[in-house]
ZAMARGU-4260 file (C-alpha; in steps of 0.2 Angstrom, whole numbers, plus 5000, padded with zeros to 4 digits):
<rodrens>
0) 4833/4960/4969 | 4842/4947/4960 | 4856/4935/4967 | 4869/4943/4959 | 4863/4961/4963
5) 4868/4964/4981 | 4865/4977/4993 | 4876/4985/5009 | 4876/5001/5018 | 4897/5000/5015
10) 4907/4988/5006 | 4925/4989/5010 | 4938/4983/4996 | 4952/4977/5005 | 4957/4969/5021
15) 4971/4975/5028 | 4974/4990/5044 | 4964/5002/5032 | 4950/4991/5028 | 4950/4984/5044
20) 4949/5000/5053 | 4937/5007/5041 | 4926/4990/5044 | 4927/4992/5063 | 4920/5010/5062
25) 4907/5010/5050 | 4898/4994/5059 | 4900/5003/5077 | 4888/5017/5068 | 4875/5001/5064
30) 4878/4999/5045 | 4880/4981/5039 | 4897/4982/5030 | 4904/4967/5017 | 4923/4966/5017
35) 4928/4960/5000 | 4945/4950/4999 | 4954/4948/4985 | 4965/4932/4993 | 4957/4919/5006
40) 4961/4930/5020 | 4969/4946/5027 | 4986/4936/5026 | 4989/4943/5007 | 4989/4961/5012
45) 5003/4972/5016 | 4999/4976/5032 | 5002/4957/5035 | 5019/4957/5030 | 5025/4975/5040
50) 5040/4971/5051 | 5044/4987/5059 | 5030/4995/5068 | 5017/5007/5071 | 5019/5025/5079
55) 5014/5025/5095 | 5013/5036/5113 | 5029/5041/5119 | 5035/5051/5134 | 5046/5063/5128
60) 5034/5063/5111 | 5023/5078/5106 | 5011/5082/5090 | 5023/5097/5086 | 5040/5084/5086
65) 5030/5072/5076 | 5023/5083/5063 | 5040/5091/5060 | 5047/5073/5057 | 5033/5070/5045
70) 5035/5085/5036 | 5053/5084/5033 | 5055/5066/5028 | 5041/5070/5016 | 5050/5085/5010
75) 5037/5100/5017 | 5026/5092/5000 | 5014/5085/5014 | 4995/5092/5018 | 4998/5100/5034
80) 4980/5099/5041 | 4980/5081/5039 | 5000/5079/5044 | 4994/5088/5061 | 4974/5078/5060
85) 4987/5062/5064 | 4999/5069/5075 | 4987/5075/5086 | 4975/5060/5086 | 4984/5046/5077
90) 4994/5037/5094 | 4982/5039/5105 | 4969/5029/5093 | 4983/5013/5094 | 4981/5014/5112
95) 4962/5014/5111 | 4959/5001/5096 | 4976/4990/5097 | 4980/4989/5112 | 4964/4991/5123
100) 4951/4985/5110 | 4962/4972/5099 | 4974/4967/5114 | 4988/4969/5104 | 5003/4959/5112
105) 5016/4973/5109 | 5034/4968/5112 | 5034/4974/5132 | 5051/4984/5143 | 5054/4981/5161
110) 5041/4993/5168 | 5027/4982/5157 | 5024/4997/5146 | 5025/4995/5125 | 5045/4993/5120
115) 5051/5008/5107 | 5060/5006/5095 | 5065/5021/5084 | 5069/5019/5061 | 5075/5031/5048
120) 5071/5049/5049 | 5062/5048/5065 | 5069/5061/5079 | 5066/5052/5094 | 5062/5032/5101
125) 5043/5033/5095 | 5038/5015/5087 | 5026/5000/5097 | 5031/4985/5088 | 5031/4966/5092
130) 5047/4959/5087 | 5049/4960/5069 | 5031/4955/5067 | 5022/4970/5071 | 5011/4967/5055
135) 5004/4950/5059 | 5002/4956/5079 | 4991/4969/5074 | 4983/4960/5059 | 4978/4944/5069
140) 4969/4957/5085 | 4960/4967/5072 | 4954/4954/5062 | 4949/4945/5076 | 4939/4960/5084
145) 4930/4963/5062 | 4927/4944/5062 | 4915/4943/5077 | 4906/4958/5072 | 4888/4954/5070
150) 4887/4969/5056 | 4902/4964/5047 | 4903/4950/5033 | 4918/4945/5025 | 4918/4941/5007
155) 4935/4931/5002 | 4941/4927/4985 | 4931/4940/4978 | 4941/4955/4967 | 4932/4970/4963
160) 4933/4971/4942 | 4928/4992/4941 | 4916/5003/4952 | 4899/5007/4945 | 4892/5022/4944
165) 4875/5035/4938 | 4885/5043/4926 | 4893/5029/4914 | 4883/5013/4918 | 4862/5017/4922
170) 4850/5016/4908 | 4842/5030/4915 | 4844/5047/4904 | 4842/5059/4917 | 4858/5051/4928
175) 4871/5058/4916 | 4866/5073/4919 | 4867/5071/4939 | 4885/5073/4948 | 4896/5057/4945
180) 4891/5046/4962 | 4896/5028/4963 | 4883/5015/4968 | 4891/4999/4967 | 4906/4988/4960
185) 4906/4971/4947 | 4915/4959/4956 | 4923/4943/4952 | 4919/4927/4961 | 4933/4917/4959
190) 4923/4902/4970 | 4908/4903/4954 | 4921/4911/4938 | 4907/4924/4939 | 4904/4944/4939
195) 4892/4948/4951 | 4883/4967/4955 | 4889/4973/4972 | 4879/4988/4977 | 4881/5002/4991
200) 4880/5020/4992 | 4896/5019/5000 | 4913/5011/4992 | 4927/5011/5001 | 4943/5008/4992
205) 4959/4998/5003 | 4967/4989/4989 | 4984/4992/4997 | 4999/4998/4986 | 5006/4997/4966
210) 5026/4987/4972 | 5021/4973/4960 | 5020/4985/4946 | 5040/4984/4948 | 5051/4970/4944
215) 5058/4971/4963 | 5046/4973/4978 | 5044/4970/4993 | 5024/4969/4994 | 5014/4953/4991
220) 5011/4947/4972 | 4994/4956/4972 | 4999/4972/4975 | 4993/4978/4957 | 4986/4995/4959
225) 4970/4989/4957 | 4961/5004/4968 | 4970/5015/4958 | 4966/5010/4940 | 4947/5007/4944
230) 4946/5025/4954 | 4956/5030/4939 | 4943/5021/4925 | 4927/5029/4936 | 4934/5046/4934
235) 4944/5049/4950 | 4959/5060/4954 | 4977/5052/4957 | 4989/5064/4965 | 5007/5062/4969
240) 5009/5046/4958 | 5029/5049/4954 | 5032/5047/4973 | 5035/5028/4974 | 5045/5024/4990
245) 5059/5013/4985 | 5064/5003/5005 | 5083/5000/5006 | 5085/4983/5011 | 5076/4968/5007
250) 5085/4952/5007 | 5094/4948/4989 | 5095/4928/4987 | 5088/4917/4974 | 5078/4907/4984
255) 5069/4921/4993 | 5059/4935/4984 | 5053/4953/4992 | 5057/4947/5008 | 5060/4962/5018
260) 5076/4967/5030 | 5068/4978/5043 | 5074/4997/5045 | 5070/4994/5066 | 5088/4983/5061
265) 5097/4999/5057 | 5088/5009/5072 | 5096/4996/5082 | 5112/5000/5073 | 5116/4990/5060
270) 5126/4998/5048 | 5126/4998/5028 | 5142/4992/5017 | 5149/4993/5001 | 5158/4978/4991
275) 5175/4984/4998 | 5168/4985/5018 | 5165/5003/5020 | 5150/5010/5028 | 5148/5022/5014
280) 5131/5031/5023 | 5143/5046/5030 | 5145/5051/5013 | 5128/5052/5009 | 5121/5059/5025
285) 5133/5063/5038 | 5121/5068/5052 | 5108/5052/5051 | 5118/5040/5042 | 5110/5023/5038
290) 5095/5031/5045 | 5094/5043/5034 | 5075/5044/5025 | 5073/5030/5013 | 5074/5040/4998
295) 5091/5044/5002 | 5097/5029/5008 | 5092/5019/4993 | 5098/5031/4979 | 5116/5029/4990
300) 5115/5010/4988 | 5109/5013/4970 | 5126/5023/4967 | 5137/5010/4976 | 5130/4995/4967
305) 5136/5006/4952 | 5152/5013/4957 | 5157/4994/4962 | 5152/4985/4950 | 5142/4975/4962
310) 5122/4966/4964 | 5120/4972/4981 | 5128/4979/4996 | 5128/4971/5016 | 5120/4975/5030
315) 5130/4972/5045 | 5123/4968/5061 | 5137/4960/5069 | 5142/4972/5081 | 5127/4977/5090
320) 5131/4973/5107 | 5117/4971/5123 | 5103/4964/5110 | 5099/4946/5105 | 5095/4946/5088
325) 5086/4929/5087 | 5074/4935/5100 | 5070/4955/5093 | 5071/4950/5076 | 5064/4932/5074
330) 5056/4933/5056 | 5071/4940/5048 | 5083/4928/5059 | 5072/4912/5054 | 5071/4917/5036
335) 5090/4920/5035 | 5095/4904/5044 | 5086/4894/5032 | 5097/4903/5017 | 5112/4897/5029
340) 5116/4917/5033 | 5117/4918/5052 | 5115/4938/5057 | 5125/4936/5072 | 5139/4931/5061
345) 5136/4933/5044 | 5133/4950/5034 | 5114/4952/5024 | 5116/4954/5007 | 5101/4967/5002
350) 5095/4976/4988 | 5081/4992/4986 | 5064/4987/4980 | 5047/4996/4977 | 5040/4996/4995
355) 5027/5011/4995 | 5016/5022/4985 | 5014/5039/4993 | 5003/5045/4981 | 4985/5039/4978
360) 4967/5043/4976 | 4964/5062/4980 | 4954/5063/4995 | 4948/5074/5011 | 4952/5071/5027
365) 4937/5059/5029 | 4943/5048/5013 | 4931/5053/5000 | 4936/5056/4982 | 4929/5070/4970
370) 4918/5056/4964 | 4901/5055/4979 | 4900/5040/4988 | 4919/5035/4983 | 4933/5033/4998
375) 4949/5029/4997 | 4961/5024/5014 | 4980/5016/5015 | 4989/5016/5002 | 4974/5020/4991
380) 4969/5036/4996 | 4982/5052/4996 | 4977/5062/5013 | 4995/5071/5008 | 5001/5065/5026
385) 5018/5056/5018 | 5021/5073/5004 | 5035/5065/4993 | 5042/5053/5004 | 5036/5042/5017
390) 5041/5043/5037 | 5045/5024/5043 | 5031/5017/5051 | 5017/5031/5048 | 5009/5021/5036
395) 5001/5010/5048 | 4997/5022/5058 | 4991/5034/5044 | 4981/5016/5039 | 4970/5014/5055
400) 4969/5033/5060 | 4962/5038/5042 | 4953/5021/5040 | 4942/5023/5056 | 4938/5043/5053
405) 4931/5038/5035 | 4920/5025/5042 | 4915/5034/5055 | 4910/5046/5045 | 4898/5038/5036
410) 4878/5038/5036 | 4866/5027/5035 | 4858/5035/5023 | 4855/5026/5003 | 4841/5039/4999
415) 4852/5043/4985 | 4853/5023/4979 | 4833/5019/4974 | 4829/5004/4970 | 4824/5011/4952
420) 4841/5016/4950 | 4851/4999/4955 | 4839/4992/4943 | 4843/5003/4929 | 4862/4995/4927
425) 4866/4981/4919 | 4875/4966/4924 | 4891/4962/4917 | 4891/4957/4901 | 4906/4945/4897
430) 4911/4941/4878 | 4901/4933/4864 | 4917/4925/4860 | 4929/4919/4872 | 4945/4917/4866
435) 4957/4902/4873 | 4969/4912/4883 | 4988/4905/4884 | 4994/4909/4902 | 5011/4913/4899
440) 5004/4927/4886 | 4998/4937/4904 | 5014/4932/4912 | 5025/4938/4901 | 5014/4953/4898
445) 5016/4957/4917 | 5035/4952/4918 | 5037/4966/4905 | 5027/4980/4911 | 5038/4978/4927
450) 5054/4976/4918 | 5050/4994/4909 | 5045/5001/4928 | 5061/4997/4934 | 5069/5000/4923
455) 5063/5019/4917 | 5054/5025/4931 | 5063/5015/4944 | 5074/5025/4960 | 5084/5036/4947
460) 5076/5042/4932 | 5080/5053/4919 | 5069/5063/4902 | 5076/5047/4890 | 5070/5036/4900
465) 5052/5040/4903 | 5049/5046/4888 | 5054/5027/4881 | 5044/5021/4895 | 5028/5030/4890
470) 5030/5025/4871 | 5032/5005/4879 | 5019/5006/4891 | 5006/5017/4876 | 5010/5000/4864
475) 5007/4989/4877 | 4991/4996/4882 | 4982/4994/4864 | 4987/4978/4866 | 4981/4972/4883
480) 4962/4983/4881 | 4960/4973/4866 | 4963/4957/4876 | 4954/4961/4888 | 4939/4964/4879
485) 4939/4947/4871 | 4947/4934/4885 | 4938/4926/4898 | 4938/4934/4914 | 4952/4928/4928
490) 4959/4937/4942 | 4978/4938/4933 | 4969/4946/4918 | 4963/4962/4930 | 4980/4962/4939
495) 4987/4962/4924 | 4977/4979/4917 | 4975/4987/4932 | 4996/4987/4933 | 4998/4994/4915
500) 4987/5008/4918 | 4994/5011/4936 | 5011/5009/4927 | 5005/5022/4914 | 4999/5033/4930
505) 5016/5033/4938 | 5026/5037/4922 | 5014/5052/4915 | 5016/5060/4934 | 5033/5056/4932
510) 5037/5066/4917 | 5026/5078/4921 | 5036/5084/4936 | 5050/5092/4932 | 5059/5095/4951
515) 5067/5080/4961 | 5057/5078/4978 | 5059/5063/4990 | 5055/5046/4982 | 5055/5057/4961
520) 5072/5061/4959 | 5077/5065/4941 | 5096/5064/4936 | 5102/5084/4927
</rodrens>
């Protein structure tokens, strides 16, 4: 085998709780796993930047309480077999990974026990966090535990370009006729500017979520879809792709971007207002109020902005009594000190922006796809745990849980990846002719592929709309493909495909559903 045609029992794409947990799992059953990143480290991912928490063990908890709150923030639209898979075995799979086998360093109560903190939609005090750093807690024990694993390598800089497999890429006649398997992935080498052969009989897909599709998210710039469109290009299904979580609050100033105001501040009873002061939640949900699920909460700051003519609303925080602020909330204090807003005294100024995609890859409860040897877990894959709306702080959970089953369930077994067959595809063939590529060309094509998102297919939509969005995105498309098939390779140009056609994906499922459910809510 060549250099550039390599060879794992499981390649992972993506390192964040998913990937990671995947990794862990895979590698504890003896196969030699390779972790690609698309960034330098795990620090891109969104995992990374989660402030609230994860679901954990509670005393007065139970899989029944946590199912229901599941189910009804997601609309009853959620796959109940895999709601109640995760609500039976999900928490105590953070005590056994994160806190045993990670030594997680969970914020801690008086009796020495993880603190609990409680967000939108959930019924009781349920959530193990660390501050308002829960992501980097949990991210920094799980790398550390993947990094010093003799069967795990870590790969950085390396983006995955599409996924090979028998049908569309071997030379061989007789594979088109076989069931569609993938085998392997083209990946970009951003340390060599060249497109390598990755090959497995196993790909896991972790790519994280689609918020930079939108001109406003809270995600990391590289959260492209890029899991989505390549499952999409190799053949795979994408369910639920209209139900695009919109959070409430990230912080709106100019000199910070998608930095994101956690709900656990509004568990701990912050409280919402309009330009003129009121707390305008009551009118919206009179029972949970500014805890109300996330759908809600941001269509009512939607309408507020509107009725008032304003950019954002406040979040104010200056009546919670008993609780040091700088000390439980030290990201979000820091970050809004340095804008000379103090949260003791001051109110937030916050906006909604795209924060997470419910839908996904179609997969079984062990991550694979309707393509063999294709898996897909986070934010990726679509188990059906989060329906049409997702609970606050499942998706780590659902992230490790569903992560670590799919690795464990894989075999170390390539009987169905012959040598004969790896060497039947061909290596990436890049243009004849290159041309120069101008990148503002990429940069505006991007800025406007997100401009249409937010503004057609964004947290209220209507018929007009998507339908002007579809034409837009249609034109654009023609475009792009064309460029990409003569422009040099660069890891903006696949971001920059990959978030037309996941753009495209959202709008068509969009359009194609005609009821209002959770995150999909069409005005009459």
């Amino acid at each position: 085998m060549s250099p550039s045609h390599q060879y794992s029992h499981c390649i992972v794409v993506g390192a964040g709780i998913a990937g990671l947990s995947a990794a862990l799992a895979a590698a504890d059953r003896g196969l030699k796993v390779k972790v690609l990143l698309k960034s330098s480290d795990h620090r891109g991912t969104n995992s990374w930047f989660a402030q609230g928490g994860i679901v954990g063990t509670a005393s007065d908890d139970s899989p029944q309480i946590l199912a229901e709150d599941i189910m009804a923030a997601g609309n009853f639209m959620n796959c109940s077999d895999a709601v109640n898979l995760l609500s039976r075995e999900g928490p105590a799979l953070v005590d056994r990974i994160l806190l045993e086998r990670a030594g997680v360093k969970f914020s801690k109560n008086v009796q020495g026990k993880p603190d609990l903190t409680r967000e939108g939609a959930h019924s009781i005090r349920r959530i193990y966090h660390y501050k308002d750093l829960s992501g980097q807690a949990i991210m920094k024990g799980l790398s550390t535990l993947v990094e010093n694993h003799p069967l795990i390598e870590l790969c950085p800089s390396m983006v995955a370009v599409d996924i090979i497999t028998n049908c569309h890429h071997s030379s061989l006649p007789e594979e088109r006729y076989r069931p569609l398997k993938a085998v392997g992935l083209y990946v970009f080498n951003k340390a060599n500017q060249q497109v390598e052969s990755h090959f497995s009989p196993s790909i896991i897909l972790a790519t994280g979520g689609v918020g930079h599709v939108f001109k406003h998210s809270s995600n990391p710039f590289s959260a492209t879809g890029d899991g989505i469109a390549m499952a999409y290009r190799a053949g795979a299904s994408i369910i639920n792709a209209e139900y695009v979580q919109f959070h409430p609050t990230t912080l709106y100033h100019r000199d910070e971007r998608n930095f994101l105001i956690s709900e656990s501040l509004r568990g701990e009873g912050a409280t919402l207002l309009n330009r003129r002061g009121e707390a305008f939640m009551v009118r919206y949900h009179p029972e949970l109020k500014d805890l109300a699920p996330r759908d809600e909460v941001s269509r009512a700051i939607y309408k507020e902005m509107d009725a008032t003519g304003s950019s954002c609303v406040f979040l104010d925080a200056r009546h919670i009594k008993g609780l040091d602020l700088k000390k439980r909330f030290p990201g979000i204090f820091e970050t809004c000190i340095n804008l000379n807003i103090d949260i003791r005294k001051d109110l937030i100024p916050v906006v909604p922006a795209a924060h997470y995609f419910c839908g996904g890859v179609k997969v079984d409860l062990q991550g694979e796809s309707n393509i063999l040897g294709l898996y897909a877990v986070g934010e990726s894959g679509c188990t059906g745990v989060h329906g049409a709306n997702r609970l606050a702080s499942i998706s780590l959970l659902e992230g490790l849980y569903f992560g670590y089953r799919c690795g464990s369930s894989l075999k170390q077994d390539s009987s169905d990846l012959s040598q004969e067959l790896m060497d039947s595809i061909p290596y990436w063939k890049p243009p004849k002719v290159q041309m120069d590529v101008d990148p503002l060309l990429i940069h505006s094509d991007r800025e406007t592929i997100q401009a249409i998102m937010w503004n057609y297919t964004g947290i209220i939509r209507n018929r007009k709309r998507l339908k002007r969005a579809l034409a837009d995105l249609n034109y654009l498309n023609h475009r792009i493909e064309s460029f990409y098939r003569d422009a040099p390779i660069s890891s903006k140009l696949l971001e920059l495909r990959n978030s037309l056609l996941t753009a495209y994906l959202i709008t068509r499922a969009a359009s194609s559903n005609p009821s209002s459910k959770g995150c999909h809510y069409l005005e009459e």
